[in-house]
Wavefront OBJ file of the C-alpha trace (Angstrom):
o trace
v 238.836 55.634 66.089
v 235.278 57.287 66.737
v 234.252 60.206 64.272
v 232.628 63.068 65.477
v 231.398 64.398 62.723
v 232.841 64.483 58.797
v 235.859 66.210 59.490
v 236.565 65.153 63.443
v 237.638 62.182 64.538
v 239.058 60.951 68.339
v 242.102 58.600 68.158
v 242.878 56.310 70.617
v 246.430 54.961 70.228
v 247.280 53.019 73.769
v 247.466 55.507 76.162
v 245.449 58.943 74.921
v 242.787 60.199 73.523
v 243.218 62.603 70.626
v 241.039 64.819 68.805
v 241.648 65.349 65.347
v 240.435 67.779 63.007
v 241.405 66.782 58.909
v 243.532 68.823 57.558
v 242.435 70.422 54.109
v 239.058 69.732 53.839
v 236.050 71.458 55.302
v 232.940 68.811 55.712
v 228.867 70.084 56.074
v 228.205 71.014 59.927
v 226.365 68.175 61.790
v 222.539 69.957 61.317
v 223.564 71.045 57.690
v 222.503 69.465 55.039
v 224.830 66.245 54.365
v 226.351 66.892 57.603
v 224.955 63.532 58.738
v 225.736 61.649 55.089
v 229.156 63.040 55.499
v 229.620 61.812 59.387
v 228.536 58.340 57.666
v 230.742 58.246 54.883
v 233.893 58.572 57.351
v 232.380 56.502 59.482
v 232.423 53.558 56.485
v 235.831 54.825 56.095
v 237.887 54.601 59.112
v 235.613 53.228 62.470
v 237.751 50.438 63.832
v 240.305 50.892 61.587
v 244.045 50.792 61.799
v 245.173 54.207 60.688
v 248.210 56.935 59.953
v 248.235 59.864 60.692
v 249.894 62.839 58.846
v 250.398 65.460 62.028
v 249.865 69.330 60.550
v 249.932 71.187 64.161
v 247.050 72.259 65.776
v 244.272 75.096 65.028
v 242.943 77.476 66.688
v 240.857 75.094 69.305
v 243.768 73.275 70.469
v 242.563 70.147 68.074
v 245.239 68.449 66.071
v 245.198 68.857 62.526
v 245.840 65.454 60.409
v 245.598 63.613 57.159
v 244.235 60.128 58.054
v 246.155 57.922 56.027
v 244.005 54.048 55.823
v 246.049 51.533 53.408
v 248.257 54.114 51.963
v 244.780 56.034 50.939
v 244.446 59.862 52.039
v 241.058 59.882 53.368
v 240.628 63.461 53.670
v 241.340 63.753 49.783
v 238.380 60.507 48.993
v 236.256 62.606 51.501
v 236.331 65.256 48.871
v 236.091 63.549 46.024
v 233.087 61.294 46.971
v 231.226 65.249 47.242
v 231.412 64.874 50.868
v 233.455 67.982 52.057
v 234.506 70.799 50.695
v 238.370 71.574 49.953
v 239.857 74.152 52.518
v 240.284 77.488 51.438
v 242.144 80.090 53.814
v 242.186 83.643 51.922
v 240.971 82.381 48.725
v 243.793 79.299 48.515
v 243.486 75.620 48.891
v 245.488 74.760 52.149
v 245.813 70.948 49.894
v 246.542 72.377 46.318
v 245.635 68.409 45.560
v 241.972 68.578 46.540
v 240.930 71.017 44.504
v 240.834 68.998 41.088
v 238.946 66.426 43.137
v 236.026 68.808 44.167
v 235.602 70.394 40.584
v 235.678 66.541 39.696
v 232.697 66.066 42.276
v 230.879 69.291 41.591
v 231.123 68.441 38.193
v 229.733 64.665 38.672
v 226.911 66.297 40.937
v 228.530 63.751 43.827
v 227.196 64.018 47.632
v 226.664 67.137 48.386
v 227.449 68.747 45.023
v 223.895 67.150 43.954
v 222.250 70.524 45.934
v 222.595 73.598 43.198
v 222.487 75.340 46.470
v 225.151 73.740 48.803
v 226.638 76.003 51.190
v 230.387 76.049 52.634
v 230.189 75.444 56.224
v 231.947 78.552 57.104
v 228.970 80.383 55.705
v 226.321 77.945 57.025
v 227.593 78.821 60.415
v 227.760 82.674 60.096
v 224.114 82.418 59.220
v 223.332 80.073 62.170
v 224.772 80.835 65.342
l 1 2 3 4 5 6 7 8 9 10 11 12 13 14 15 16 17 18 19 20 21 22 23 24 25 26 27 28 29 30 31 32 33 34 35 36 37 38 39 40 41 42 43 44 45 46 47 48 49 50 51 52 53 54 55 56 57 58 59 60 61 62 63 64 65 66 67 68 69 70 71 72 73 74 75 76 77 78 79 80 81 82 83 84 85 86 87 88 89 90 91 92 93 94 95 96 97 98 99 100 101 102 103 104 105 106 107 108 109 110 111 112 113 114 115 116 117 118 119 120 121 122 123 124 125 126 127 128 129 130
């Protein structure tokens, strides 16, 4: 498995390439701030690993959308609650009701990127940047 960033990965499994973009969480944008902590955090998490993977369709830029499953453990929900992405919203609901106790749990412990007062969702970071 290679990561692309903290919420992109490209499986391999025997005969294709696949790119995969987590389902449910939103991670900081590679030249954000934490972008590169939270690249490294799934990087400790599931580089050379054996995984499974929970298949939710595909979005809007043909990418699957998956939970990465490592030892039973949803990895999308410990990104979150190690403060290192934020828990997808679409309208004003979590697309993983689940996730959001763990990011009030992080914002509340100050973890990853929850230790900037002024951390920005990625959705906005981009609107302001491109």
């Amino acid at each position: 498995m290679r990561v692309i960033d903290g919420d992109t990965v490209q499986a391999y499994d025997g005969a294709t390439n696949t790119r995969i973009r987590l389902y449910g969480i939103d991670a900081p944008e590679s030249k954000q701030a934490f972008g590169q902590k939270a690249k490294q955090a799934m990087i400790q998490l599931v580089a050379n690993q054996v995984v499974n993977i929970q298949d939710h369709g595909q979005d809007v830029y043909g990418r699957m959308l998956g939970t990465i499953y490592l030892n039973n453990n949803d990895v999308n929900a410990i990104m979150v609650a190690n403060g290192m992405a934020w828990a997808y919203r679409y309208q004003g609901r979590l697309i993983v009701p689940e996730y959001g106790p763990l990011e009030q749990n992080a914002r509340n412990e100050g973890k990853g990127l929850w230790s900037d007062p002024h951390a920005i969702e990625p959705r906005q970071w981009r609107k302001a940047n491109n």
